[in-house]
N, C-alpha and C positions, 0 to 999 in steps of 0.2 A: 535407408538409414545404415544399412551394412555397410555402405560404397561411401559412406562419413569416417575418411582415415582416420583424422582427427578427434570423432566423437571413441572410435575403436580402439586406438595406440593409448590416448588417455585413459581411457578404462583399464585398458589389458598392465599400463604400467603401474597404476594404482592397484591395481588385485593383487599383481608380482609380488608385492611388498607384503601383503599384510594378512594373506590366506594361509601359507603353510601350516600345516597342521590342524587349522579350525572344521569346525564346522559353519558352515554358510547358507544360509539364505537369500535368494536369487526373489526376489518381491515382481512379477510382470515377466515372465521370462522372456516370453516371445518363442524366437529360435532355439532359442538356449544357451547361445554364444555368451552370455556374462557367465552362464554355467559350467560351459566348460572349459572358460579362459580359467575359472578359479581351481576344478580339476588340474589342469594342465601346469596349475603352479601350487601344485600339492596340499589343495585340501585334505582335511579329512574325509569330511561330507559335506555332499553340496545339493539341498533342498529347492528345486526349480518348479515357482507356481506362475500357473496361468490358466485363467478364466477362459478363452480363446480357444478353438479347435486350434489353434496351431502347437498346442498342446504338444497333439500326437504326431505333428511333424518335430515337433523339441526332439520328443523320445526317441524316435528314427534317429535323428541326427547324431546322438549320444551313444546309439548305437554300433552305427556304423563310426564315428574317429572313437568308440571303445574307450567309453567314460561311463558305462553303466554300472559299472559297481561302484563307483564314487557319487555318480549324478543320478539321483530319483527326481524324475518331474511328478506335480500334484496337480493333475487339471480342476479347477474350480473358482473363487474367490479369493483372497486372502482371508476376506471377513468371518467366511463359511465354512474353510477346508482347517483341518488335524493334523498336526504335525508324530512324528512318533518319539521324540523328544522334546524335553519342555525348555529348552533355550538352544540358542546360536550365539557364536561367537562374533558373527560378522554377516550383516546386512547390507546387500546389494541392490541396488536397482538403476534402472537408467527411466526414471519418472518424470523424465524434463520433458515438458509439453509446450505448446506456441505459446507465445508470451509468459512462459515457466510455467505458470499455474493450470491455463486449460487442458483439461483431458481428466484433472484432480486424482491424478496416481499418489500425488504426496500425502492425502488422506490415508490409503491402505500401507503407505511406508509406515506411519506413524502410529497406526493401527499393531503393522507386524510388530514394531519397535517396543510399544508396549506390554504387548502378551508374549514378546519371545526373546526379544536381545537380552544377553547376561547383563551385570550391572557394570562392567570397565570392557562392554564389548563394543564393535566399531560401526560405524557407519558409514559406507559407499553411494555418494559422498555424504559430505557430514555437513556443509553450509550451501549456501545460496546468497546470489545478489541479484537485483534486478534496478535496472538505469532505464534513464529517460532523456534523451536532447532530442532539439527543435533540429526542422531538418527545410530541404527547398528538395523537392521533388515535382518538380515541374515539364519534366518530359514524360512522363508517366500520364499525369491531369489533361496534358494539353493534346498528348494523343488520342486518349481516349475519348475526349470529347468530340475533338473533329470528325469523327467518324460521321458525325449526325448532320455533317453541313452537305453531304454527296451521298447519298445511297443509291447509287443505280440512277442517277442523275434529279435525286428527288431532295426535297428538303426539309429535311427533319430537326430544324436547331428547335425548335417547340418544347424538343422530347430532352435538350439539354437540362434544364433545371430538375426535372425526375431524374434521369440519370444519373447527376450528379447528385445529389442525395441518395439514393441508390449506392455507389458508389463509396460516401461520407460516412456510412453507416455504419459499415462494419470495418474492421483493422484488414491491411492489404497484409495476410500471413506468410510468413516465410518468405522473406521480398528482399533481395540485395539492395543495401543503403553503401555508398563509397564513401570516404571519409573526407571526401570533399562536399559530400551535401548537408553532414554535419556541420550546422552553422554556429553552435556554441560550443561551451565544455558541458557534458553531460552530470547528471546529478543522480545519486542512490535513489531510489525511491522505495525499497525494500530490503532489510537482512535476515534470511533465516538460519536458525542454527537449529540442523535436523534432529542435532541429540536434545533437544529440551523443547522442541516446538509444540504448540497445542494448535487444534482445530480453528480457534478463534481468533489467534495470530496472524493467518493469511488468508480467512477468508471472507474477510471484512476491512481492508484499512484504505487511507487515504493521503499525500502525502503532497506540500505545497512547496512552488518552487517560482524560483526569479531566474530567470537567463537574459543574460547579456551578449545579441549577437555580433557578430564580428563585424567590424566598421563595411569590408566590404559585400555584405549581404545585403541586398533591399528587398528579400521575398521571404516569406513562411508559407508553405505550404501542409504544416502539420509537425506532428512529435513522431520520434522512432523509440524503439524499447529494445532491450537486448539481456542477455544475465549473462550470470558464471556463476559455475558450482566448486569445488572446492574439496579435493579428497586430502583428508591429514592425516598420512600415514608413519607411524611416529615422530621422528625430528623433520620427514619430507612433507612438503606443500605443494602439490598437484591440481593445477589448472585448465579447466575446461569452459572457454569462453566462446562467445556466438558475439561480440564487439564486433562492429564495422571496422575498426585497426586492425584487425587480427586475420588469420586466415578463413575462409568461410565454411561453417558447417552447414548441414542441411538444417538447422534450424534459419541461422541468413537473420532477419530484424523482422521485426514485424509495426508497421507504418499506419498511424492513424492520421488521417488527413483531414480536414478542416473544408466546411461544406465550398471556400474560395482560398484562393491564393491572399495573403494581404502585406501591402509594402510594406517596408520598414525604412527608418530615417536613422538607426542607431539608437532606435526602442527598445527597451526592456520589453519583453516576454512576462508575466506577471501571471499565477494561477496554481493551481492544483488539480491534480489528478485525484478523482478517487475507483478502486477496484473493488468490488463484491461477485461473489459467486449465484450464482442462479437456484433460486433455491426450488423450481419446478425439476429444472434439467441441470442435476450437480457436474456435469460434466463442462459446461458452459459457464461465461464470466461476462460481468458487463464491466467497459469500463470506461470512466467518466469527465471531461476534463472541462475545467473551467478556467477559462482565461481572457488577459486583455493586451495591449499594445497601445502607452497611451494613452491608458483611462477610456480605453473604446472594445468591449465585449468581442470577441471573434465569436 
């Protein structure tokens, strides 16, 4: 994630703007890098928590580029840990997980946001979106599979239909989609606005959609997913996108494939997605999609 220009330059130019003078809270520090971009552009104080032994690699690091009297790390939870003041002026984190939601850091932002932001204080960032378009990824499918017609001169196509269910099951994460496999226009499926958001906002909904693929498509191989988040630093509007148009982060698309390929004639796409969080393992998401081509179930 360091070696994400992209995810870095966007942050470090969002802080620029809107730290001077605050006090900040750093939500996941990690390294400590959002912690001491926000030193480095004159916080007051800047409170860096994290749960993670990397903790006391933070600390080090703060150390030595000589941000220790401005940057305290708190190793523990957010849920769990004490602050020694009772607000912040400015809430940071970079809690964007594969398909936005998994990993559920936006739970403990909203957590922090509640028992500590002032009441006209800011959020880094402050919205969210998350899209959905049909995609043809079919050099992917079709490699993978073949693998099973030649092993060492044996023949294993048997083990294709396990496989590919295997395969169909879970979302292919963090996966470059080119904006030529995009075969329709994509549609919102989510907006959050992190200053008013509640728990039961995003970790429960559902959202239905019609696409209309391009005359010269005859394949669906699956849906792709992507977000942007959204830093609004007063009259500025700062964007940090993981779109297939745009340059690539290490976030990249994340591709949910369909147990076959199925043609198209200039078919509507017809169905809904719905997402829920895991309520054994909160860090995990399932997510759901129902669709047809046709009047005919995929």
């Amino acid at each position: 994630m360091l070696k994400d220009t992209i995810r870095c330059t966007t942050y470090a130019k969002a802080i620029d703007g809107a730290v001077k003078d605050k006090v900040v809270l750093d939500v996941g520090c990690g390294t400590g890098i959002l912690s001491m971009l926000c030193a480095k552009s004159g916080a007051k104080k800047v409170y860096g928590v994290e749960a993670s032994d990397m903790a006391e690699n933070a600390k080090n690091l703060i150390q030595k580029n000589k941000f220790s009297e401005i940057v305290t790390i708190v190793k523990g939870k957010i849920e769990d840990i004490e602050l020694p003041v009772s607000e912040v002026d400015v809430i940071v984190s970079e809690w964007m997980g594969i398909f936005l939601l998994f990993e559920s850091m936006l739970e403990s932002v909203v957590f922090a946001r509640d028992k500590w932001l002032k009441k006209d204080g800011l959020l880094l960032p402050s919205s969210a979106n998350m899209y959905l378009a049909p995609v043809v990824y079919s050099e992917w499918r079709d490699n993978r599979l073949s693998t099973f017609k030649d092993v060492c001169g044996i023949d294993l196509t048997l083990l294709i239909p396990i496989a590919q269910k295997e395969f169909t099951s879970r979302c292919l994460k963090a996966t470059s989609i080119s904006p030529t496999q995009v075969i329709s226009s994509p549609i919102k499926i989510k907006s959050l606005d992190i200053n008013t958001i509640q728990l039961e906002d995003f970790t429960s909904f559902s959202t239905e959609f019609i696409f209309k693929p391009s005359p010269k498509c005859d394949r669906l191989d699956g849906f792709c997913t992507w977000f942007d988040v959204t830093f609004q630093v007063g009259t500025s509007t700062i964007v940090l996108t993981t779109s297939p148009f745009s340059s690539e982060t290490h976030w990249k698309q994340d591709i949910f494939l369909l147990d076959s390929a199925i043609q198209l004639n200039e078919d509507e796409i017809v169905g809904s997605i719905k997402v829920g969080q895991n309520q054994t393992w909160k860090r995990h998401w399932t997510v759901v999609f129902e669709a047809s081509v046709n009047n005919q179930c995929l």
